[in-house]
N, C-alpha and C positions, 0 to 999 in steps of 0.2 A: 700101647706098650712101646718101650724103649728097648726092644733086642740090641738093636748098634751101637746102645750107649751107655757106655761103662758106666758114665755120672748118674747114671741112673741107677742102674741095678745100685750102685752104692749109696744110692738116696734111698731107694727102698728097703734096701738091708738096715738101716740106720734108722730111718724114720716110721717102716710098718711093720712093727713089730707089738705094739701093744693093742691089748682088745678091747674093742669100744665097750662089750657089756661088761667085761670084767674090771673096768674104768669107772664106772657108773655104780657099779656096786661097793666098791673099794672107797669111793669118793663121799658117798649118804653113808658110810661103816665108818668112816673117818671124821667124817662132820659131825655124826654123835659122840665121839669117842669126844674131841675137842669143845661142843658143849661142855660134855660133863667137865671135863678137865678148867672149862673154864669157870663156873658154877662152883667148882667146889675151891679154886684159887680166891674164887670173891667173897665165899664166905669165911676162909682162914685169913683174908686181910683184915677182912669187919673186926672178927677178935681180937688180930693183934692192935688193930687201933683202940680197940676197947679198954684192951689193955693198957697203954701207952695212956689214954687218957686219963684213966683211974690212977697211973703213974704218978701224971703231971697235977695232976689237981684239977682236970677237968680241960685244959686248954690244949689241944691237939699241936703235934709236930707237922710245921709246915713242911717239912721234906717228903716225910711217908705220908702225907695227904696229897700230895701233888704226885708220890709214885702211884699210892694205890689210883689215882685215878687216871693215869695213863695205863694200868694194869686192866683195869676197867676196860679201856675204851679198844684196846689192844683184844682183844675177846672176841669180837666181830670181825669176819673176814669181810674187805674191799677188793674189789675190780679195779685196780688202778690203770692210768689208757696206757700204761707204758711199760719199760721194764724199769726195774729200781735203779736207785742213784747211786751216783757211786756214792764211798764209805765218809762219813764225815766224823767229827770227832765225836757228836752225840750217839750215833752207833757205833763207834771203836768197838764196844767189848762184842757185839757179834763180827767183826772181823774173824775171817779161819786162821786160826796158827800157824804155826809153819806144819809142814806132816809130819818133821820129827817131832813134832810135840812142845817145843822152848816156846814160851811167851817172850822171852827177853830178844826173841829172834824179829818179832813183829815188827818192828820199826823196819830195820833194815829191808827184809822184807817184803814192805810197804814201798822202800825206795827202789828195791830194785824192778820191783812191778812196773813203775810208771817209768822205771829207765826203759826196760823190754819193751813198753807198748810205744814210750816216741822213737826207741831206734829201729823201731817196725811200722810207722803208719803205714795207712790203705793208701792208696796212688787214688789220687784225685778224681782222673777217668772210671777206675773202679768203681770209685762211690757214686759215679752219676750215673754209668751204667744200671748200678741194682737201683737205683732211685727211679728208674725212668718210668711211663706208664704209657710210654708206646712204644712199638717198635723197634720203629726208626729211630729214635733217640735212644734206646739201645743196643744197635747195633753201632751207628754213629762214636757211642762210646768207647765200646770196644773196638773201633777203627781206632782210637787213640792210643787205646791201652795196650793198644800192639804194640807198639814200638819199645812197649817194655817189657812182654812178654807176648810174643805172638800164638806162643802155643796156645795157652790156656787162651787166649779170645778168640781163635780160631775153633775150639772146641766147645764155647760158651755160643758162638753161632749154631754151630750144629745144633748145638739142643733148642736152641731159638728157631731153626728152620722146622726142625719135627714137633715143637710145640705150638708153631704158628699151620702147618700142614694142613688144609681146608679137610681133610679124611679126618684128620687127630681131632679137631676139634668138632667136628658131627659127629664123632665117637663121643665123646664129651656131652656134648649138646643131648645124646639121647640119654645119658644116664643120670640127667637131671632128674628127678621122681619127686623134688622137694624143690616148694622156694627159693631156700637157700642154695642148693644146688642148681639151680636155673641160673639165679645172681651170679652166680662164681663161673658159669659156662659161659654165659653175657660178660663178662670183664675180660674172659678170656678171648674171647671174639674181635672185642672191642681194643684190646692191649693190639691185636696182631693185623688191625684194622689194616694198619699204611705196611705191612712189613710187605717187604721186595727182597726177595734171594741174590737176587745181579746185582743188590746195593756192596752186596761183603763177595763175591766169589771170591778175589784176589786170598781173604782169607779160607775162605773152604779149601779153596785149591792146594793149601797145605795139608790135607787132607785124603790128598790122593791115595788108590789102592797101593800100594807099596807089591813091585814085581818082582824082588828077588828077594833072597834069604836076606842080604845085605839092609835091603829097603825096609824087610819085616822089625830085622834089631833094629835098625835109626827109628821107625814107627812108637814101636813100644816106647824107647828110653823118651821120645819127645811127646808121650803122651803126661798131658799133667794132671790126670787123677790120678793113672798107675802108678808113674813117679813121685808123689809124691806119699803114695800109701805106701809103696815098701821101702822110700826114705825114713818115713816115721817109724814103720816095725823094724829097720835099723838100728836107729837110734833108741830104741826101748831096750829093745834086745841088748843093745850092747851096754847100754849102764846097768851096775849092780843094782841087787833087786830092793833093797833100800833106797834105791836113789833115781826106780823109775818114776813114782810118782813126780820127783821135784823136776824129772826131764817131762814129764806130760804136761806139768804147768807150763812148762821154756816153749812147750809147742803150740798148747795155746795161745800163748802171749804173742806166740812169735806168727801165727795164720796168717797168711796171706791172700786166702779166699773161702766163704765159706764151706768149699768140698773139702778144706783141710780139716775145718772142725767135724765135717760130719765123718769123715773118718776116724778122728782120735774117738769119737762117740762109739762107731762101731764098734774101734776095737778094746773101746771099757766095757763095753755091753759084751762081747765074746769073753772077754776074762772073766765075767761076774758071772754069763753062764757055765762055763769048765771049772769055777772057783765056789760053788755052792753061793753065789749071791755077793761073791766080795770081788770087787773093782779096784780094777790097776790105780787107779786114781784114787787116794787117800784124801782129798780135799772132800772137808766137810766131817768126814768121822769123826775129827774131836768133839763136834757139834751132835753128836747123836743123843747126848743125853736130854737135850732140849727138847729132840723132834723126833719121839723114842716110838711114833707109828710111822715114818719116813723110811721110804724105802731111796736107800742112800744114793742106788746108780740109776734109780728116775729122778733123782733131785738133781743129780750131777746131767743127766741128761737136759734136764729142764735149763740147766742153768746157764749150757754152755752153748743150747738154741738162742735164749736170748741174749745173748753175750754177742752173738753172730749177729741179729736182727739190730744191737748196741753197734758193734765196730761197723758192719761192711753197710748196714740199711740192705732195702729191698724187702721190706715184711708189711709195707703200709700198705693201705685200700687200694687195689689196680696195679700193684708192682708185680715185678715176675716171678722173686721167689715165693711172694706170699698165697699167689696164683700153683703154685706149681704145688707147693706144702698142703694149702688148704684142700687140692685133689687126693692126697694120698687118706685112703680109707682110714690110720690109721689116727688119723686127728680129728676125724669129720670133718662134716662140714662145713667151715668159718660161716659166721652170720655175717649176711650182706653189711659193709658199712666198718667193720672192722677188722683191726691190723692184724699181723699175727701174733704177738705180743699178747694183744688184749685176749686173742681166743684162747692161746696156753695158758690165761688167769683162769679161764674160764671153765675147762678140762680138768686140769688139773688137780689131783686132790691137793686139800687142805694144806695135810701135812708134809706132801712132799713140797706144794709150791715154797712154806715158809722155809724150809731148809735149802732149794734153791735161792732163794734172793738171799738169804745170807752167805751163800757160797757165789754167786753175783758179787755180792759186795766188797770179793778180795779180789775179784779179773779186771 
């Protein structure tokens, strides 16, 4: 357990909150629902082609034969190894609207999207930090990425020292009870092989217990989980309630580490509990008529995990976040050999995952 660290408790506030049984039943309740629904879409195409062809004189329209058979082939769910692509013009029409609702807003948009994400890229060091799959090469990173933020890689240590801890990981190590939890206890061993504490002090030593009242405020304001979560319920708060959703998207776009997204996560997931089920985040709702057994603020959830695993990486075989996710009881087990990507295809019901990749498709 992580008592001393804030990123934690707000990793598990975020991430273990759904139940594996009630996952698994929701998921076999959803995959029938989707047969049928697709069963009965194949047989109202066969008519209308029947129709069309009694039409035409017997000679079928090459349009609706090439729809009906991508309508066909779309009926079976894939395990794809990754997260989806961005939007091209052959998926335009599942693009999500704006949250007011204008189609004619789309374009723009679209532009302003990809403005937000290049006047935000990840810093370099970030990305090879969550990339790394040892140690040392991630702490090594976050020596770099100090220099542009020392806080938050000073505190990205921390959690690397208590998740590298020889105690932490024979904690780990006994509650392996399955294969795949063995695999996942081994990568974890194996990731924190070369780690050495004295390689980063210079940065823990920012860290220090803070001895006066004066020490305790500098402490807080320079912590960057805290700081940046009651940043964000600032800025929610303070935009009108029409116009928080369109500030939730500016925050996403705008992350600059994944504890930022797992935050805006929490706090859609608290509004959807005190709200009977409905999320501060409007993105995707226009789209519920398509995915009318999608539950909206696990799709939103879904979508904005891999969006994280998309921008920052650190979700593949032997990386740290995918190592630290795949522990948390609430996602199971990851199967040895895959990313975490592929295991949220895996999880995931039916109907929610299709309503995330299409709310994917607009971040």
């Amino acid at each position: 357990m992580r008592d001393d660290s804030l990123r934690y408790s707000l990793d598990c506030l975020v991430l273990g909150l759904i139940e594996p049984q009630g996952c698994e039943v929701k998921q076999a309740a959803e995959m029938g629902v989707m047969k049928k629904s697709a069963l009965t879409a194949l047989i109202v195409g066969l008519l209308v082609l029947g129709a069309v062809l009694l039409r035409s004189g017997g000679e079928p329209d090459q349009h609706l034969v090439s729809n009906g058979a991508e309508s066909e082939g779309s009926a079976e769910l894939t395990v794809p190894p990754a997260a989806a692509p961005r939007s091209t013009a052959a998926n335009s029409e599942l693009r999500p609207r704006s949250e007011s609702g204008n189609v004619q807003e789309e374009t723009s948009l679209a532009d302003e999207r990809d403005a937000e994400l290049s006047e935000n890229p990840v810093h370099p060091s970030l990305k090879e930090a969550f990339s790394a799959t040892k140690a040392s090469e991630y702490t090594q990173a976050f020596e770099q990425y100090a220099e542009s933020d020392p806080d938050y890689a000073a505190h990205s240590i921390k959690d690397l020292s208590h998740f590298c801890n020889p105690s932490v990981i024979d904690y780990q190590a006994g509650l392996a009870s399955t294969p795949a939890a063995q695999a996942l206890s081994e990568s974890q061993e194996a990731f924190c092989e070369d780690f050495n504490p004295s390689d980063a002090e210079h940065l823990l030593s920012r860290l220090s217990a803070p001895t006066d009242e004066t020490d305790i405020v500098d402490s807080l304001a320079r912590n960057p989980v805290l700081a940046d979560h009651m940043s964000m319920e600032a800025r929610l708060e303070a935009a009108e309630e029409d116009q928080r959703s369109d500030v939730f998207t500016e925050l996403v776009r705008s992350a600059a580490s994944p504890d930022q997204l797992f935050n805006l996560i929490a706090a859609n997931q608290q509004h959807a509990r005190q709200n009977a089920g409905v999320p501060l985040w409007a993105r995707g709702s226009d789209l519920r008529a398509f995915y009318v057994e999608a539950d909206l603020e696990a799709a939103q959830r879904t979508a904005l995990l891999l969006f994280s695993c998309q921008r920052f990486g650190g979700c593949g075989h032997n990386q740290f976040n995918r190592i630290v996710l795949c522990q948390m009881g609430a996602f199971r087990t990851c199967a040895p050999g895959t990313s975490f990507q592929q295991h949220l295809y895996q999880i995931t019901p039916p109907a929610d995952l299709a309503l995330a990749e299409a709310i994917l498709l607009g971040l």
